[in-house]
Structures are given as structure tokens and as C-alpha cells.
MARPA-938935 format. One record per residue (C-alpha): residue number from 0; y, z, x. Coordinates in steps of 0.25 Angstrom, whole numbers, padded with zeros to 4 digits. Each point is the difference from the previous one (the first is absolute). Last residue first. Example, Ala and Ser with C-alpha at 12.3 -4.5 7.8 and 13.67 -1.06 7.14 Angstrom:
// MARPA-938935
> nuro/c2/c3/c1
> 1/-0004/0029/0055 $
> 0/-0014/0002/-0006 $
END
This chain:
// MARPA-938935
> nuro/c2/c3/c1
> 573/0114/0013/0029 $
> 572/-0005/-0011/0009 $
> 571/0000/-0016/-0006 $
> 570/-0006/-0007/-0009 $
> 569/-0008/-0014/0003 $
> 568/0003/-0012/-0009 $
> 567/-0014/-0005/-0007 $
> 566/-0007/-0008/0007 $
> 565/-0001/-0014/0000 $
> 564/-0011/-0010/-0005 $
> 563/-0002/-0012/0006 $
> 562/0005/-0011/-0008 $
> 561/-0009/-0008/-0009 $
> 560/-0009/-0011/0005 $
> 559/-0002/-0014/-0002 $
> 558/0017/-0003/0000 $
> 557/-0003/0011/0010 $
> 556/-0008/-0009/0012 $
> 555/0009/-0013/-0003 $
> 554/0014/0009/0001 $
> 553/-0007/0003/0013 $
> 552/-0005/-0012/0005 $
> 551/0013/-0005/-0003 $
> 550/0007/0009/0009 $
> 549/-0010/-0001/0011 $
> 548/0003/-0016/-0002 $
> 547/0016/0005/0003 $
> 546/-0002/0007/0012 $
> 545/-0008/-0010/0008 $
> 544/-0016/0000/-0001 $
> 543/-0007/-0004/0011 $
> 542/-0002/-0017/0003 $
> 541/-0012/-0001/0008 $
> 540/-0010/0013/-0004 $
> 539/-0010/-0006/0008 $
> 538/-0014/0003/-0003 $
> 537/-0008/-0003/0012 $
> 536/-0008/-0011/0000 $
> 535/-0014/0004/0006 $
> 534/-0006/-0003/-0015 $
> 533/0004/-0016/0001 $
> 532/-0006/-0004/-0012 $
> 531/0002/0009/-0009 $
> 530/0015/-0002/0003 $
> 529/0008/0015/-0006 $
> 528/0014/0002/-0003 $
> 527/-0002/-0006/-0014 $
> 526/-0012/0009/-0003 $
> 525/0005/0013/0007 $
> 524/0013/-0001/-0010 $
> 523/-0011/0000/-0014 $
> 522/-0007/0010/0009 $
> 521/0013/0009/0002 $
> 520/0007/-0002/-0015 $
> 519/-0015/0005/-0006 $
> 518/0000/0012/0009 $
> 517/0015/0006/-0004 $
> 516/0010/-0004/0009 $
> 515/0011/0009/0010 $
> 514/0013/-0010/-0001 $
> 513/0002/-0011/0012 $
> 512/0001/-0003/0014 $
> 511/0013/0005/0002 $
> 510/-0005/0011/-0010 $
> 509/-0006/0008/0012 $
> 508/-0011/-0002/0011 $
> 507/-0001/-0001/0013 $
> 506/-0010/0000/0010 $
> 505/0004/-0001/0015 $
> 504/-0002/-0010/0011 $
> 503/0011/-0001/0008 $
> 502/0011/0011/0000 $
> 501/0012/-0012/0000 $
> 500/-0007/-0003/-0015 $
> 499/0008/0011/-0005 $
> 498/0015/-0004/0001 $
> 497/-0003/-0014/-0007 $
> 496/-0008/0008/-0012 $
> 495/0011/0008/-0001 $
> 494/0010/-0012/-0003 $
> 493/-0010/-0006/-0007 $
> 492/0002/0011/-0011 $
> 491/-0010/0011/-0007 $
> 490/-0010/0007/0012 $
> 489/0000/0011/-0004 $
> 488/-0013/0004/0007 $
> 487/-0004/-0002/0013 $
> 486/-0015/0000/0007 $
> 485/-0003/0002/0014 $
> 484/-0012/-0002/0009 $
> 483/-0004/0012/0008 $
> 482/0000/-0002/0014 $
> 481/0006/0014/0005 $
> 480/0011/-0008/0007 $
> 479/0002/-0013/-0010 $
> 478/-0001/0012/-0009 $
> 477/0011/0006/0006 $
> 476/0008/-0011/-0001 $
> 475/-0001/-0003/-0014 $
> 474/0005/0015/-0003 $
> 473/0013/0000/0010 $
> 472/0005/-0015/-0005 $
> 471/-0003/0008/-0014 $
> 470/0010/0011/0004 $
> 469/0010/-0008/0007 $
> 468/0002/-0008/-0012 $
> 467/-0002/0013/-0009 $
> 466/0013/0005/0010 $
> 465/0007/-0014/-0003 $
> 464/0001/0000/-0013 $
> 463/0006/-0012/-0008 $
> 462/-0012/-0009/0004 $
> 461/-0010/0010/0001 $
> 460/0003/0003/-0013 $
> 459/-0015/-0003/-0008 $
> 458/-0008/0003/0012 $
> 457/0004/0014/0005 $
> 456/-0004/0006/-0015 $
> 455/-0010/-0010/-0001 $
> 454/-0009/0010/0006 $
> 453/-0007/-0007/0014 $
> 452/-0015/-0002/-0001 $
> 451/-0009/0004/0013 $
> 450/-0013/-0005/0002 $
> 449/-0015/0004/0003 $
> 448/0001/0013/0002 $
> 447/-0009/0011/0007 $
> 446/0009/0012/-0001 $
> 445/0003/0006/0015 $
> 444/0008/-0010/0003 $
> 443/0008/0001/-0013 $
> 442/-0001/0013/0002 $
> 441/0006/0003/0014 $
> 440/0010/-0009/-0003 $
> 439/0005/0009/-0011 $
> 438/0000/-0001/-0015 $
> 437/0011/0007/-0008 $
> 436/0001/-0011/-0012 $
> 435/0009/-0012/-0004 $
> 434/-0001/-0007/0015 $
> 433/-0013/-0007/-0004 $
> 432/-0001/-0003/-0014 $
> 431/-0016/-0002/-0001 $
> 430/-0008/0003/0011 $
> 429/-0012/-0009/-0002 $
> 428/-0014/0000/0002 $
> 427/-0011/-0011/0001 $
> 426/-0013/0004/-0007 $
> 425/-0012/-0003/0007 $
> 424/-0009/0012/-0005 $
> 423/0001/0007/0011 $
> 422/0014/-0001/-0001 $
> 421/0002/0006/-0013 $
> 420/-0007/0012/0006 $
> 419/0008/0002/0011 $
> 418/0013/-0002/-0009 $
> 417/-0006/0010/-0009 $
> 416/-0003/0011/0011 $
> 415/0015/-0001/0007 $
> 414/0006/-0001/-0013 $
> 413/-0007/0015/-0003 $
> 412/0004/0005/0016 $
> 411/0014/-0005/-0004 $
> 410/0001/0005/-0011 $
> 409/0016/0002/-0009 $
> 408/0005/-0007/0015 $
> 407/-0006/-0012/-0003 $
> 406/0003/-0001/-0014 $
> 405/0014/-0006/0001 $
> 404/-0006/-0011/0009 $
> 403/-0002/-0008/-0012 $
> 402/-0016/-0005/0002 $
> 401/-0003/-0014/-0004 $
> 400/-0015/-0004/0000 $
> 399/-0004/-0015/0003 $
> 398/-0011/-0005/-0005 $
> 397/-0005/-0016/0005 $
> 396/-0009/0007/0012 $
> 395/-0007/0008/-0013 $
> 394/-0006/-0013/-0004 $
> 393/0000/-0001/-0015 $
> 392/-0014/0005/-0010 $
> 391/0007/0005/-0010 $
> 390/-0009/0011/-0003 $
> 389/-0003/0001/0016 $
> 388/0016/0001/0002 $
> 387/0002/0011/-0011 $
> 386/-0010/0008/0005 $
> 385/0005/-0001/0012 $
> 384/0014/0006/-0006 $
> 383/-0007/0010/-0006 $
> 382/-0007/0006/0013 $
> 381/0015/-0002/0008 $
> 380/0007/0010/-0012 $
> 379/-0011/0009/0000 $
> 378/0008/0011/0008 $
> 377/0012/-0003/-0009 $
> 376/0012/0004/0008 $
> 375/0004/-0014/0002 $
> 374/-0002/-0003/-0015 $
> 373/0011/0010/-0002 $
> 372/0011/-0007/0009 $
> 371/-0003/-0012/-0008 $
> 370/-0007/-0013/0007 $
> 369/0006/-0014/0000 $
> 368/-0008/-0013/0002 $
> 367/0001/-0012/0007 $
> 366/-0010/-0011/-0002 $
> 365/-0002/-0011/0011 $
> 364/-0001/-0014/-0001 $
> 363/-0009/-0009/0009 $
> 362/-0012/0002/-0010 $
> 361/0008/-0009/-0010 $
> 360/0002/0007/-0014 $
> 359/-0013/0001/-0008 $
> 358/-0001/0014/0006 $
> 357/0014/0005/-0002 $
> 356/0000/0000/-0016 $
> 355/-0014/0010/0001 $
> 354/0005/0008/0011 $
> 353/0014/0002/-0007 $
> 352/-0006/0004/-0015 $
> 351/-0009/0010/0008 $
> 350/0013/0005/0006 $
> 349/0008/0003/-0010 $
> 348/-0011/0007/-0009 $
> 347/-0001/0008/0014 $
> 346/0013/0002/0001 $
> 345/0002/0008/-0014 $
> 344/-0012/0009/0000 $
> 343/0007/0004/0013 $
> 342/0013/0002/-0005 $
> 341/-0004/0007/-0012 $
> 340/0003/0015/0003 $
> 339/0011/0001/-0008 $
> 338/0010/0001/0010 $
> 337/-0005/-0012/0010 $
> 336/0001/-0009/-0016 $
> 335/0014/0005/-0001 $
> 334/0003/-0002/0014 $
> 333/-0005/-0016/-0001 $
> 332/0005/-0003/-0015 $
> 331/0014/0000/0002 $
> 330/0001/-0009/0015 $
> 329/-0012/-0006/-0006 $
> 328/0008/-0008/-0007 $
> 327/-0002/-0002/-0014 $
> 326/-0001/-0012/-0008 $
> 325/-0002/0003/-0016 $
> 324/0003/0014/-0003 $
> 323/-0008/-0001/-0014 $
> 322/-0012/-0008/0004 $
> 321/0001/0002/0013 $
> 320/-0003/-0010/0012 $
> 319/0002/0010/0012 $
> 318/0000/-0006/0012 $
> 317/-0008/0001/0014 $
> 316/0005/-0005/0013 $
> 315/-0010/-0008/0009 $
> 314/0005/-0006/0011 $
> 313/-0003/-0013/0003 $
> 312/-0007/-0009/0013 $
> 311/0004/-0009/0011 $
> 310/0010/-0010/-0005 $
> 309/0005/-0010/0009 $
> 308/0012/-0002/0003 $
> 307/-0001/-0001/0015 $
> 306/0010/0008/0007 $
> 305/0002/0011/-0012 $
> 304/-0017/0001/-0002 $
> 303/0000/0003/-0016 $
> 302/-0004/0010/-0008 $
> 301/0002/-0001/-0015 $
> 300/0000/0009/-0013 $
> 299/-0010/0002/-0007 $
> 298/-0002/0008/-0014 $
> 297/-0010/0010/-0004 $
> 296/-0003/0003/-0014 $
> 295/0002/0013/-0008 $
> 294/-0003/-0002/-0015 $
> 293/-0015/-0001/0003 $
> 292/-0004/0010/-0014 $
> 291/-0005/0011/0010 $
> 290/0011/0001/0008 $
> 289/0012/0000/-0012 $
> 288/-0006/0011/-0007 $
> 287/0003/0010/0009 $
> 286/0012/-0007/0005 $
> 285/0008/-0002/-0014 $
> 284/-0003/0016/-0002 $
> 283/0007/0003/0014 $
> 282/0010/-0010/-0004 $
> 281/0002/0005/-0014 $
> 280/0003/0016/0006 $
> 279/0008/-0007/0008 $
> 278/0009/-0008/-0010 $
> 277/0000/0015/-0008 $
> 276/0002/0008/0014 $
> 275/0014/-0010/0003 $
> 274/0004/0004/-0016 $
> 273/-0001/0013/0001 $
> 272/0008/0001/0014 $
> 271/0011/-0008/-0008 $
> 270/0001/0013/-0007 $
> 269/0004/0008/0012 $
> 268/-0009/0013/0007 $
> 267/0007/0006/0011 $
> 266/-0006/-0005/0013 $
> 265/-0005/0009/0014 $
> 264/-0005/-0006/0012 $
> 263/-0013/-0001/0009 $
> 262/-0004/-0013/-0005 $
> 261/0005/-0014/0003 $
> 260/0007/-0005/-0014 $
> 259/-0014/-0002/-0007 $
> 258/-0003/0014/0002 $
> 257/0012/0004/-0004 $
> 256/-0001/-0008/-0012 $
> 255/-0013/0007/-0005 $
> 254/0006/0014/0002 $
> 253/0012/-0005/-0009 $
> 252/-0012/-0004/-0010 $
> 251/-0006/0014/0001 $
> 250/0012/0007/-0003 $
> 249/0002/-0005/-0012 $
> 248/-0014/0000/-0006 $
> 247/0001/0014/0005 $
> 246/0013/0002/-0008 $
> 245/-0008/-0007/-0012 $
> 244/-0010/0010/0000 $
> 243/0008/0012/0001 $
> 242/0009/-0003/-0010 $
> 241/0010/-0009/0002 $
> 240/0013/-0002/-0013 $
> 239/-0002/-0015/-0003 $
> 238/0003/-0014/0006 $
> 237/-0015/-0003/-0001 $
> 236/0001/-0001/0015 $
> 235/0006/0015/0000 $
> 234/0014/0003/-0001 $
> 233/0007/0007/0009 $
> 232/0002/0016/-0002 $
> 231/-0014/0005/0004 $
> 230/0001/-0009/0014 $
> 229/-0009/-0006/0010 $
> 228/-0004/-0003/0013 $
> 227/-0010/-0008/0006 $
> 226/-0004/0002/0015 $
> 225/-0007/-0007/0011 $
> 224/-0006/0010/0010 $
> 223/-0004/-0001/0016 $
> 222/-0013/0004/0008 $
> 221/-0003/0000/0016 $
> 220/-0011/0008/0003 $
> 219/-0002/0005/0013 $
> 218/-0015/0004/0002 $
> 217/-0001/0014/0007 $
> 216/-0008/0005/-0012 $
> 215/0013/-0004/-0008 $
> 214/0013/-0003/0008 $
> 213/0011/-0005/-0011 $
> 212/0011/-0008/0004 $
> 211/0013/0001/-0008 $
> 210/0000/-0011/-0011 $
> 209/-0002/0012/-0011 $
> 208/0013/0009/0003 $
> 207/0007/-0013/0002 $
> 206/-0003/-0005/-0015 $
> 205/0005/0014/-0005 $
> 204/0012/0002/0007 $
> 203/0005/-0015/-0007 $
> 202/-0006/0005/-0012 $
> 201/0009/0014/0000 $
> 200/0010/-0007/0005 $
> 199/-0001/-0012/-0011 $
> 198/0001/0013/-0009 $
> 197/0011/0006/0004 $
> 196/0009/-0011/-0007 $
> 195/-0004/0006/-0011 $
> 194/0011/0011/0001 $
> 193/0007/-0001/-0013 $
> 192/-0015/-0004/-0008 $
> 191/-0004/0016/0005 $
> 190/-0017/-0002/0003 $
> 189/-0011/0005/-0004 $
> 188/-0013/-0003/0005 $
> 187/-0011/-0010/-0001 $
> 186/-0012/-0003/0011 $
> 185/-0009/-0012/0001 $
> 184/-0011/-0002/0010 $
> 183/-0010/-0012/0001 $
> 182/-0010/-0002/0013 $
> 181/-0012/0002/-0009 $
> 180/0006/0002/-0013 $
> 179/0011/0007/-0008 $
> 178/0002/0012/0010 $
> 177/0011/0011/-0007 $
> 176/0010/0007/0005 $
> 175/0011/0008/-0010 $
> 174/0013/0001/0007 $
> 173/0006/0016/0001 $
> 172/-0001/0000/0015 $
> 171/0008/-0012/0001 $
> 170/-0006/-0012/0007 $
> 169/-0003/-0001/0014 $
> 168/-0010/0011/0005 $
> 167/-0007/-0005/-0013 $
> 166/-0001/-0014/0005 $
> 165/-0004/0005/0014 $
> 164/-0010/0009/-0006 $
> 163/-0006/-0013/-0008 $
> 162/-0001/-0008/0012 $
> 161/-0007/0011/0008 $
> 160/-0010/0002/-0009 $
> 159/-0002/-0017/-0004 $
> 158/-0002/0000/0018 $
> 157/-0012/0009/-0002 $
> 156/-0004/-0008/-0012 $
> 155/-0001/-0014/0008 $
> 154/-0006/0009/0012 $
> 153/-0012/0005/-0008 $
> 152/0000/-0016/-0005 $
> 151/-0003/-0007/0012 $
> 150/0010/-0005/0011 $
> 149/0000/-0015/0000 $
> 148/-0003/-0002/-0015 $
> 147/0007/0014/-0005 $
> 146/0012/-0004/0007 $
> 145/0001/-0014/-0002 $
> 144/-0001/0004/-0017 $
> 143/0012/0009/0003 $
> 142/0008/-0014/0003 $
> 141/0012/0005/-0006 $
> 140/0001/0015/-0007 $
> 139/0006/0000/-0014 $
> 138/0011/0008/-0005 $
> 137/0003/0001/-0014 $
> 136/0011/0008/-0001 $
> 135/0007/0004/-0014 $
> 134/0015/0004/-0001 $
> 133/0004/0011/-0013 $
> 132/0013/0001/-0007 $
> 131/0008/0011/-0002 $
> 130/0008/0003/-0013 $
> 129/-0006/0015/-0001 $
> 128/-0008/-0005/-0013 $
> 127/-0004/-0014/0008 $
> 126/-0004/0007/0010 $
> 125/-0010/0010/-0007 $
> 124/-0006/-0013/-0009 $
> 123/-0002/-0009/0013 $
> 122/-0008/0014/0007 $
> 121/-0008/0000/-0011 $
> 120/-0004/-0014/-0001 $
> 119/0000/0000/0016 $
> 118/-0010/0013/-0002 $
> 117/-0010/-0008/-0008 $
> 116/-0001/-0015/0007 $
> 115/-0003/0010/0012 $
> 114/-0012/0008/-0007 $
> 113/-0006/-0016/-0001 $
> 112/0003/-0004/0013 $
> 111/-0006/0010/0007 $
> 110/0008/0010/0005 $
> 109/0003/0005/0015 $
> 108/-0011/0008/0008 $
> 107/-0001/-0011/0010 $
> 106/-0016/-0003/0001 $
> 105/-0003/0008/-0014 $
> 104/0010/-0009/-0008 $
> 103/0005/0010/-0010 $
> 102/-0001/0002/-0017 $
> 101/-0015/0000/-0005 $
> 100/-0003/0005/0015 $
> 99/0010/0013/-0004 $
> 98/-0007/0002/-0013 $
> 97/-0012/0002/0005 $
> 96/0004/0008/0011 $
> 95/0007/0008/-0012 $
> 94/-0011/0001/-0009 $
> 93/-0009/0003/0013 $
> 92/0009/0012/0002 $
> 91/0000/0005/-0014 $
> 90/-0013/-0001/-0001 $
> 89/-0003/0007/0012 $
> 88/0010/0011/-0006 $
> 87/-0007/0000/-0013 $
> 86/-0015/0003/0005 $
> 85/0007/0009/0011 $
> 84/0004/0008/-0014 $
> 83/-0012/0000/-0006 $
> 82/-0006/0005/0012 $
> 81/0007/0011/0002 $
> 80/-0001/0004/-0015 $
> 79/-0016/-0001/0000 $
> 78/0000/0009/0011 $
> 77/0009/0010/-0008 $
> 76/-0008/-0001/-0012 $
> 75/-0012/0003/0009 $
> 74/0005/0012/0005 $
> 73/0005/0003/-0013 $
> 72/-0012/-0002/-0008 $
> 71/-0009/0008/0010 $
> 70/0009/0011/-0001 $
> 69/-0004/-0002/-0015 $
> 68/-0015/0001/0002 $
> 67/0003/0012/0007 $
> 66/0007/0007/-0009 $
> 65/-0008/-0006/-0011 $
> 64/-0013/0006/0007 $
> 63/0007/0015/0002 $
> 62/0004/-0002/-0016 $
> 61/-0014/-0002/-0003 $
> 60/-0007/0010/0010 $
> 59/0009/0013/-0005 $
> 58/0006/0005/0012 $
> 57/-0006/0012/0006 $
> 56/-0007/0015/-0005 $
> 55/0013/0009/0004 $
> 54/0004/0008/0008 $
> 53/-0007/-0003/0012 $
> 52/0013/-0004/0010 $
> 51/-0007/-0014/0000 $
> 50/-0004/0000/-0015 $
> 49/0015/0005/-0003 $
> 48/0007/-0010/0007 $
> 47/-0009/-0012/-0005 $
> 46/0003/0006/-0014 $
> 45/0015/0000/0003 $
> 44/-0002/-0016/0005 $
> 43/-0008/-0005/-0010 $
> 42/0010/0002/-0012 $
> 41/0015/-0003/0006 $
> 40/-0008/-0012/0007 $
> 39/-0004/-0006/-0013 $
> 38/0013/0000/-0004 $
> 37/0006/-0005/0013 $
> 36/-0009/-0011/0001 $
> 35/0001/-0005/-0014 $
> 34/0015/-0002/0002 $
> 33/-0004/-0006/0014 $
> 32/-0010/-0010/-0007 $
> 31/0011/-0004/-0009 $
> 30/0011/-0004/0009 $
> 29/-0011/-0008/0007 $
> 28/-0004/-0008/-0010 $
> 27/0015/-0003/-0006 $
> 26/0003/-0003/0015 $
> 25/-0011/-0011/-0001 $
> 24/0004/-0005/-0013 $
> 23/0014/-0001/0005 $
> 22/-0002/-0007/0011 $
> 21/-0007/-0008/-0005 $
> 20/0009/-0005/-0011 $
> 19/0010/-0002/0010 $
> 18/-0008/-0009/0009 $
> 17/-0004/-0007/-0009 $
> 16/0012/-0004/-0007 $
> 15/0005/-0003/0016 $
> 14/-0011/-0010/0001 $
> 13/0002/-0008/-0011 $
> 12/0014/0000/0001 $
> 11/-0001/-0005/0012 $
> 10/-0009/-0011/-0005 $
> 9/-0014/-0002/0002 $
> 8/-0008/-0012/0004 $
> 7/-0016/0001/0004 $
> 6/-0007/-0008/0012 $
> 5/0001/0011/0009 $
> 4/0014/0003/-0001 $
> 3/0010/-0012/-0005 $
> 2/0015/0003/-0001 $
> 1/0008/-0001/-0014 $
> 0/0015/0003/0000 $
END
């Protein structure tokens, strides 16, 4: 094993060969200068005698100087052997401190990855002679990056500490424990494959051990784990015998599908697994290069007063125009693209494309536009979208921003500030899918909206149910109450529409009135609704959509386009 000390690299080996020879050269020098000692001391020291006690004439002078000079010899000898030998013990311990960072995480005190990667090998080949199997972990912490952002880095490793005591508090005391990354673990152990069934125990203790609530510099830190779990005796996802690589491959993409699945939970690793990462891995690649090259475009779906038919604006939902998925629905594309980070990059292509359509639409019409749960914690998020309105140059009165109530209660001073801001600048604000989320009264009146949507969740069935009847009855009367004007989505049958014109004037939108449409479908439609020479008219959507023209519309809109694309079929819990 090398290790690095003071710019130079020596082996064990090395160093032990040096030490030996050494030691013996040093002991060679000393065993000869107390040989010469005591021969030169049998001559000197009678004479010495008898020149004291005057009996004789003295020493001879040469053989007195050599015995001096070679007291001299073993004195220094000696000092010179003391100090070989802290020479070699220093190097020995900075070989081994040297050795030990080449091969530990210096936060947590496990191994790196690399040393890891060693010892599974090892340890796959020992259990594979005894007819044992070995289970791999790869553990990884959710939402660390939270942490650190909102509590500084010295807590972040602080709470990295204790995470990695908890994990190897809960594992068997012969597990190897390694850290792979930032907020990564993995550890392997043995395991008897007639009593494998201990090991969801084990993970199951294990995911518990990390939720519990951490108390760092009197902060309390809530933290969970998703985990990936592997075997040494299932094939690998080249179908071959794992090695310590693979089996961390493995692992990893069970991790990854826990997270997808909710987080804080254990899954075994499956083969259909490889295949869901493959599709991932192609969406997350699709996306990157999908933003810069324009592929994702907004579409518009209608808004329209329910009493009066007229149409009052569009919301804004984006697509996804793939070259090689075709039409995908943000419904796939949306959390991978908040995973990766490029939710933001994302919207703002979005949106710059919106502004620029919605502003040769009539001034009357508003645009309606959804934000990610991500952009709302971007402190710059308000600055970027003025920008946005000054490139584009549309009246900030005609933007209408949707907020999903869900991300309320992740910030509510930080939603607070960007609502504040938004409104400076004229925005209107909307809480979007009202009676989905944990918002109180207390909020809504605190929080300066501008209008209230009901989820479609209660619209689409209020027919057949009567508890969401009640539900959106309940929701349009409190915003008659707070006066906040209300919109409904969902809306898919004249029979709904009947039931909802009762609240008055409300907004409405849903494929009653017709399939969301790409900018081109909208302005060529805005045209024949519109009379140039009457511009106070209002645009009356006369004769809305029945069932069977939204069917058409459809089969129109993908004999143009491909189907969306569907994800893979999800796996289940080991």
C-alpha cells in the first residue's frame, strides 16, 4: 500500500527494509565500540591504578586517547541509535496516518469508497467460500442539501457524525462502513441466505434509527434515509456474478427508486429497476439538452367566466416536444426536471416563450402561470421574473402567478417574502389547488392572494360524490366571504358546468371547453373569435365544447402528435 509523506512516496516495504538495515548497522557500530572498549579498558585502567596508588609511571598517552576517543564513540553511537530509531517510529506513524487517509472518510471515520470497493471484493470471495452471501447498503440521506443551506455547513457535518454512528449502531458489528459521497453511505456485511429474511429487519431498524430527530447546537434536525439493497448471490444488471461495483450499481438504483417511491424506505434491488434508471437516465439527459434547443413550449388551456361564457384568459402549461419521446406530460418530466436541478432553467424558457405569445393576444386576457415548489425557494426567483416581463415588455396586471398550497407550509415566512415581492411589481397571485394542502384560514388571510383555484380533484365527480360537492360549495363560499375570486378546474361535462354556475361569477376551466393548445392553434382561434371593429366586445365562447367535439379535438391534436410517453411499470418493496 503506498501513502504520500512530504511530497515523496514510499512502500511498506520500503520502509520496513530500511528499518532493518538500520538497525543493524547501528547495532553492528555499537557492538564494536564496546568490544574495543573493553580491550582498551583492560589496558588503561591497571596503569591508571598504579599511577594513582604511585606505582608506576601512568598510562601510555595513545592507548589512554583511544580510550577516550572510543567512550566518545559509544556515547555518540548510542545517541545516534535513539535517534535512528524515533526516525523510523515517526515514519512509521505518518506511514500509517497516511495510509489511514488514503483509505477512511476523515469526517465519519468509515472508508472511502475506493478502500470500500476493496474489502466487499474480499469480503464477496470469503462468503462465497463458507456458502454465505453478502447484503450491500447504500444509504443516502434526503434533503441533506436543506440542511447545509438553512443551517450551515459545521452543522451539516455535525449531523453526517451522528448519521454514521446511528448506521453503525444498527448494522452488525462485523459490517464494513464506508461513506461514497457527500451525504452517501454504504455498508456490506455477511449474511446466512436461510435467514435472509432478517435483513428487511435490519433495514427497516435502520431507516427508523436515522428519521428520529436529531438536536444539533440546540437546532432540531429532522433528517430521513432512502435505501437500496443488494445481494452477492442475485445476478447483477449484466446478468452476471456481482462484484463489488456492480453490487454498488445495484444498490444504488434500488436507492434511487425509493426515493421516487416517497423516501424514508427500504427496496431490494429488481431488474425492472435497471430498466426504470435506463428511461431516467435518458430523461434527465433529453432535458439538459432539451432546454437550450426550445423543445419545451407552453401550451394554453382556457379560462372562462361559467355565467357569461366569456373567455377571461389562459393558463399556461408547458410541454415537452421530444425528438425521441415525442409528447410528454409534465406529469413525467416536472419531478425529474425539480430532481436535477433544472426546474428553473426550465420555467423561464417557458415563460419568456408565454410572455412573448400572450402579448399580441387581446390586453383583456390574462395569462396564468404555474411556479415549482423549487423556484419558490429561489430568493431571486421575483428579480428573474421582472426581467422577464421588461424583456418582453407585457403588463404585469395581465400575469397571474399560481401557487399549490402544498408549499406553504415547507416556508411560510419565504412565501410570505416572494408573494410580497411579486406583488409590488403588480403581479396578481393565485393559490392553486385549494383543499389539497394543510393551509389554515389564518394563512390564507394572512398571505396576500389574489384568487383562490379549487383542485379538480372535487370538480370532476362532484356529481357522483357528494362530500366533494359539499367540499367545493364550502370553497366558493369562502371566497365569496374573504372576497377572493374563485377559479374551478375539471370542468369536463355540461352537467358540472350547470351545477357550478349557482356560485355566480367564477372562472372555470377544463376540457369542456376544449384540449390545452399550442400558441399557433390559440392566435389562429383568437382571430375568428375576435371583431376588429368592435374591441369592447367581449369574447364569447358561445357554444362550449360537448363531449364528443373534445373527443375530436383529441384524436385531431395526436393524429399531429405522437402519444405521450408512459413510464415504465413501477416495482414494488422487497
Amino acid at each position: 500500500m503506498k501513502a504520500t509523506l512530504s511530497g515523496n512516496t514510499v512502500t511498506g516495504e520500503e520502509t520496513g527494509e530500511n528499518a532493518r538495515q538500520v538497525d543493524v548497522v547501528a547495532l553492528g557500530i555499537v557492538t564494536a565500540a564496546i568490544l574495543l572498549f573493553v580491550a582498551t579498558g583492560s589496558e588503561v585502567a591497571p596503569s591508571v591504578m598504579d599511577s594513582l596508588m604511585e606505582r608506576g609511571p601512568g598510562p601510555d598517552n595513545f592507548m589512554l586517547n583511544a580510550f577516550l576517543l572510543n567512550i566518545a564513540i559509544i556515547i555518540f553511537g548510542w545517541s545516534r541509535y535513539r535517534q535512528l530509531c524515533e526516525e523510523i517510529q515517526l515514519r512509521k506513524a505518518a506511514e500509517k496516518q497516511a495510509r489511514q487517509l488514503a483509505e477512511t472518510d476523515p469526517l465519519t471515520g468509515f472508508l472511502n469508497r475506493r478502500s470500500f470497493n476493496e474489502c466487499v471484493d474480499r469480503l464477496i470471495d470469503s462468503a462465497e467460500a463458507s456458502g454465505q452471501a453478502v447484503a450491500l447498503m447504500m444509504i443516502d440521506l434526503d434533503n441533506f442539501k436543506q440542511v447545509n443551506d438553512f443551517n450551515g455547513h459545521s452543522t451539516g457535518d455535525l449531523l453526517l457524525r451522528e448519521c454514521a454512528q446511528r448506521i453503525s449502531q444498527s448494522l452488525p458489528k462485523s459490517a464494513l462502513l464506508g461513506r461514497i459521497g457527500g451525504d452517501e453511505f454504504a455498508a456490506a456485511f455477511v449474511f446466512d441466505k436461510s435467514r435472509a429474511d432478517t435483513l428487511n429487519q435490519t433495514a427497516s431498524s435502520l431507516v427508523k434509527a436515522i428519521g428520529e430527530s436529531t438536536q444539533i447546537n440546540a437546532i432540531s434536525i429532522e433528517v430521513t434515509a432512502s435505501i437500496g439493497m443488494a445481494r452477492s448471490d442475485v445476478p447483477g444488471v449484466d446478468g452476471n456474478r456481482p462484484d463489488a461495483h456492480a453490487m454498488l450499481e445495484m444498490a444504488d438504483i434500488a436507492m434511487y427508486h425509493a426515493k421516487r417511491q416517497g423516501r424514508n424506505d427500504f427496496f431490494w434491488f429488481e431488474g425492472l429497476m435497471a430498466d426504470e434508471m435506463r428511461f431516467r437516465t435518458e430523461l434527465e439527459s433529453g432535458i439538459r439538452q432539451g432546454i437550450p434547443r426550445g423543445e419545451f413550449v407552453p401550451y394554453y388551456e382556457q379560462q372562462i367566466d361559467v355565467q357569461t361564457g366569456e373567455l377571461t384568459g389562459f393558463e399556461m402549461l408547458a410541454r415537452w416536444n421530444s425528438p425521441h419521446f415525442g409528447i410528454v406530460s409534465p406529469d413525467i418530466f416536472i419531478p425529474v426536471a425539480e430532481d436535477i436541478g433544472a426546474i428553473g432553467d426550465l420555467s423561464e424558457s417557458v415563460i419568456r416563450q408565454a410572455l412573448e405569445d400572450a402579448k399580441g393576444w387581446d390586453s383583456r386576457l390574462t395569462l396564468a402561470v404555474n411556479i415549482s415548489p423549487m423556484q419558490l425557494r429561489d430568493p431571486w426567483f421575483s428579480q428573474k421574473l421582472l426581467r422577464l416581463l421588461v424583456e418582453a415588455n407585457f403588463p404585469p396586471h395581465r400575469l397571474e402567478i399560481e401557487i399549490t398550497e402544498s408549499c406553504l407550509h415547507q416556508n411560510i415566512a419565504q412565501a410570505r417574502s416572494l408573494i410580497t415581492s411579486l406583488k409590488n411589481q403588480g403581479i396578481k397571485i393565485s393559490l392553486d389547488d385549494f383543499g389539497t394542502g394543510y393551509s389554515s384560514l389564518a394563512q390564507l388571510r394572512s398571505l396576500p392572494f389574489d384568487r383562490i383555484k379549487i383542485d379538480r380533484s372535487f370538480v370532476t365527480s362532484l356529481i357522483e360524490n357528494k362530500d366533494n360537492a359539499a367540499i367545493v360549495h364550502a370553497i366558493a363560499m369562502l371566497g365569496q366571504g374573504l372576497k377572493l375570486p374563485v377559479t374551478v378546474e375539471g370542468i369536463e361535462t355540461g352537467e358540472v358546468l350547470q351545477h357550478l354556475m349557482q356560485y355566480g361569477s367564477i372562472k372555470g376551466q377544463g376540457y369542456y371547453y376544449g384540449r390545452p393548445r399550442p400558441a399557433a392553434e390559440i392566435t389562429e382561434w383568437l382571430a375568428e373569435l375576435g371583431n376588429p371593429a368592435k374591441p369592447d366586445m367581449p369574447f364569447l365562447i358561445r357554444k362550449p365544447m360537448t363531449a364528443n367535439d373534445a373527443e375530436r379535438a383529441e384524436a385531431g391534436a395526436t393524429a399531429k402528435t405522437e402519444e405521450p410517453v408512459e413510464v415504465p411499470q413501477r416495482v414494488g418493496n422487497g
